[in-house]
N, C-alpha and C positions, 0 to 999 in steps of 0.2 A: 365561350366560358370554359377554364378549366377546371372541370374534378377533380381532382387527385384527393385519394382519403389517406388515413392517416395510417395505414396500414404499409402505403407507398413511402408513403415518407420516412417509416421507419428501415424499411426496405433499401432505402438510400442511402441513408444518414449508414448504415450497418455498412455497406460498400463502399460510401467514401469515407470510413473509418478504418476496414480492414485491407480497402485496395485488392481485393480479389474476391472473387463470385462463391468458390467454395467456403470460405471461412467465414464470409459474411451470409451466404446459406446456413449455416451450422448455426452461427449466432442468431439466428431468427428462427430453427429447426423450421425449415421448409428445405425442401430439393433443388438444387442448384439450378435447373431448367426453370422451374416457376421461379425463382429471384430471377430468372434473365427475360422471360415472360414481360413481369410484373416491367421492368427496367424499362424493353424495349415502347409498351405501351404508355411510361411515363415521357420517355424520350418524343411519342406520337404526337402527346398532347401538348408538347412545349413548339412541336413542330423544328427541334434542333436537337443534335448532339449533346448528352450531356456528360457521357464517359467515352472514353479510347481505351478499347479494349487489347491490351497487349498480352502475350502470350507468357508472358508471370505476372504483370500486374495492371490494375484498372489504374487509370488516373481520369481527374477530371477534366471537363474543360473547363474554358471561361464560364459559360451559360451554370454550369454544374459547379462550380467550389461557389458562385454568390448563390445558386438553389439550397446548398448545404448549409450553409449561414445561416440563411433564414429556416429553412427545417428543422436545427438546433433550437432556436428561437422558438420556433413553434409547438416542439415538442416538450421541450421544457415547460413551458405554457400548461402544457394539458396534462403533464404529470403532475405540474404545481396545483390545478384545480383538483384532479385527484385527492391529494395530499392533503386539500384543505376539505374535501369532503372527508377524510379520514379522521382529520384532528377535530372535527364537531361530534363525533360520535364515541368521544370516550379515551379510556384507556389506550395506547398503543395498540396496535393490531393492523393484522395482516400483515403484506410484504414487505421487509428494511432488507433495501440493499446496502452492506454495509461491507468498505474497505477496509483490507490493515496490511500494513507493512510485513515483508518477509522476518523481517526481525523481532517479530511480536507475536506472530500470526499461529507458530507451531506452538508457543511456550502459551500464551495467554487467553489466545482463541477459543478450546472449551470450554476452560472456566467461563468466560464471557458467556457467550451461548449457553452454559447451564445457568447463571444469574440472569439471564434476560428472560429465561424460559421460566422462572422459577417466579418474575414478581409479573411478565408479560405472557400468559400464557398462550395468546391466540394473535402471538409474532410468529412471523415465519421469515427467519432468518436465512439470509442468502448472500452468505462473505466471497471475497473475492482476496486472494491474495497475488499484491503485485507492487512495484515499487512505488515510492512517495508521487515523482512527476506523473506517473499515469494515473493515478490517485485522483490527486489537483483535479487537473484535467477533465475525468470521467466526473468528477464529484460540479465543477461547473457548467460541466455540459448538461448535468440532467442524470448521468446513468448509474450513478451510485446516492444513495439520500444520507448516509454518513461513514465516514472513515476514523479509522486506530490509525494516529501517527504519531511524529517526533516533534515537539514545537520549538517553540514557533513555525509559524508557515507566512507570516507577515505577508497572506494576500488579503487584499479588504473585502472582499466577495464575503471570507467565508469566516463562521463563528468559532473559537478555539475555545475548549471550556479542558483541562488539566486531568487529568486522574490520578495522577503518581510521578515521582521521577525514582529513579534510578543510577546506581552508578555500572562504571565498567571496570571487568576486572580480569587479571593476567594470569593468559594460559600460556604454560611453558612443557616441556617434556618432566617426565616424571624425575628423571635424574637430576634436574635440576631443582625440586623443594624443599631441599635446603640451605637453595644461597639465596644472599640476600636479595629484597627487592627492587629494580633497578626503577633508576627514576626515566625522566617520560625522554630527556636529554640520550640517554644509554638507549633506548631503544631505538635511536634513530641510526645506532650502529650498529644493530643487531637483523635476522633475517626475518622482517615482518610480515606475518600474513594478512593480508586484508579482504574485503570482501569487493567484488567488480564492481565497477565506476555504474552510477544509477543507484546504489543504496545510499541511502543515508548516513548508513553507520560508519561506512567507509569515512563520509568526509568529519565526519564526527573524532575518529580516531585519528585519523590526520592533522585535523586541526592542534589534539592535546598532543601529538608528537609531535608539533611543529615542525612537520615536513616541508618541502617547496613544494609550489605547485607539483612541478613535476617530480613525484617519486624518485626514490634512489632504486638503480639497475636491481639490485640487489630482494626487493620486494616482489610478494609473491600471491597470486590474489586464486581467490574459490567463490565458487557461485552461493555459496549459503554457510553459513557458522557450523555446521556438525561438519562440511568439509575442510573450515580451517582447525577444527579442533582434533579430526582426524590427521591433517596433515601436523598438524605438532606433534601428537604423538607418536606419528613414524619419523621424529627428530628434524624435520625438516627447516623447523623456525619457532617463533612464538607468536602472540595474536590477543587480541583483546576481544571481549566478548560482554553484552550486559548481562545484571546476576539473575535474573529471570530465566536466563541459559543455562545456568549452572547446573541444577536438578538433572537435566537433561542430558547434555553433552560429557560432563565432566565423567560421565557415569563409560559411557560408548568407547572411553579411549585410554590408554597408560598415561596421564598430562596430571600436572597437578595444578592449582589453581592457586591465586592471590590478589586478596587488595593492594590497589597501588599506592603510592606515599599522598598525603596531603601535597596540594589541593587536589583531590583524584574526580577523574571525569564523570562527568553524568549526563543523564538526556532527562528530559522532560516529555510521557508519552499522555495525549491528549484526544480528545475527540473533536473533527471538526465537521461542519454543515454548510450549508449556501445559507446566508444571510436571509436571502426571499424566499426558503422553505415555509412552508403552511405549518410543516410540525416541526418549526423550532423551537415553542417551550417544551413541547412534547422530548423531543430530543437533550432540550438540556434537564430536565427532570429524570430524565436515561442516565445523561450523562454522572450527575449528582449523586443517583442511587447507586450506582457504582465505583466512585470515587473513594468510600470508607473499604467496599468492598476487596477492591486491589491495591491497596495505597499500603499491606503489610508486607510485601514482598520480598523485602527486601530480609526478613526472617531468616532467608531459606541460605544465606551466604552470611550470617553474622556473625558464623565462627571461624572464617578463613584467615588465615597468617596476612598479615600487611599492617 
């Protein structure tokens, strides 16, 4: 008969997720020798191989990516009982791991965490930021219990409940606030910054400049928005941004800012869950109560030129 407790299995699941010893050590805060420990004694009891140990990265075997499968399954299992012991006892409380997008996450994120703290006091909140697809991902495996994103996410797994939309609005060098605003056609002539392939926002601005697939040579991309707004104001290009950024970045740089012509772009940012969570009324009466809360935002940009 095999033992294995669940302590191993999380042991696993962290390793066949990071593919290496130290990083999936770190994510479990144990020492890299006891995660290889634990491993070799799980590997005893299967009596087979279940990782290849290479000298940058673990991969599984056959035995070990269907062990992972089903330790997903399992694990998810016993978080969801958790969860349902949590949501019989009351108010919100205790641990929400809760995801959001890079594009949300500097501008929106404290507020959040002060309204959560303020009607949820014995939450302990533990965000994570990192793009949409690892979002998804972590959020149906089990290892986030709700995320800030951009909707739709049109997966059936998971519940989308709205909080606000927003539009987006154009950053240019300072020198240029007082010509006119170019429409979404001119910009595809122009040197656009965008942000790297995996944000959402990217393909979000893409779509209303009706780029091709493949970008023009001439495009020019940064790892987060205070660096495309940075690089505008050392005249490099220009760039789109949502106005929940504006407070923020417009401040950091010589750029000026504007709405763009009707019909001007916008996103829709929403909260979502796993459909089989125990505390999904729990989360959308979260989600609700903050809905009125953020849905003024749009205040903060209602004097800009466009």
């Amino acid at each position: 008969m095999i033992n294995i407790t669940m302590k191993q299995l999380r042991y696993f699941e962290a390793l066949a997720r990071h593919r290496h010893f130290g990083r999936a050590a770190e994510a479990c805060a144990i020492s890299q020798p006891a995660l290889s420990v634990q491993m070799k004694e799980l590997e005893a009891m299967f009596g087979a191989p279940l990782i290849e140990r290479g000298a940058r990265e673990v991969r599984l075997s056959g035995l070990g990516e269907e062990l992972v499968r089903r330790a997903r399954d399992i694990l998810r299992a016993v978080d969801e009982l958790e969860d349902l012991t949590r949501s019989a006892k009351g108010p919100l409380a205790g641990p929400l791991r809760l995801g959001i997008i890079p594009t949300v996450a500097p501008y929106l994120l404290p507020e959040l965490i002060k309204l959560m703290a303020q009607s949820y006091p014995d939450l302990d909140i533990r965000p994570r930021e990192t793009v949409t697809q690892t979002l998804i991902r972590d959020l149906i495996d089990g290892r986030l219990d709700v995320a800030v994103v951009a909707l739709p996410m049109s997966e059936p797994s998971l519940v989308e409940v709205p909080l606000f939309d927003e539009e987006f609005v154009l950053v240019r060098p300072l020198a240029d606030a007082a010509k006119p605003v170019p429409r979404p056609e001119a910009l595809r002539e122009m040197r656009l910054l965008l942000l790297e392939e995996g944000h959402c926002f990217r393909d979000q601005a893409i779509s209303f400049c009706n780029l091709s697939p493949a970008p023009p040579k001439n495009l020019m991309e940064g790892s987060s928005l205070s660096t495309l707004v940075q690089m505008v104001g050392a005249g490099i290009g220009v760039t789109l941004i949502p106005e929940m950024a504006v407070p923020i970045e417009s401040g950091s740089a010589e750029v000026s800012v504007a709405r763009l012509p009707e019909p001007r772009p916008k996103r829709r940012i929403g909260m979502v869950w796993r459909q089989s969570s125990p505390l999904g009324d729990k989360l959308r009466q979260l989600a609700e109560s903050l809905q009125g809360a953020v849905s003024v935002r749009g205040s903060a940009v209602s004097a800009l030129p466009g």
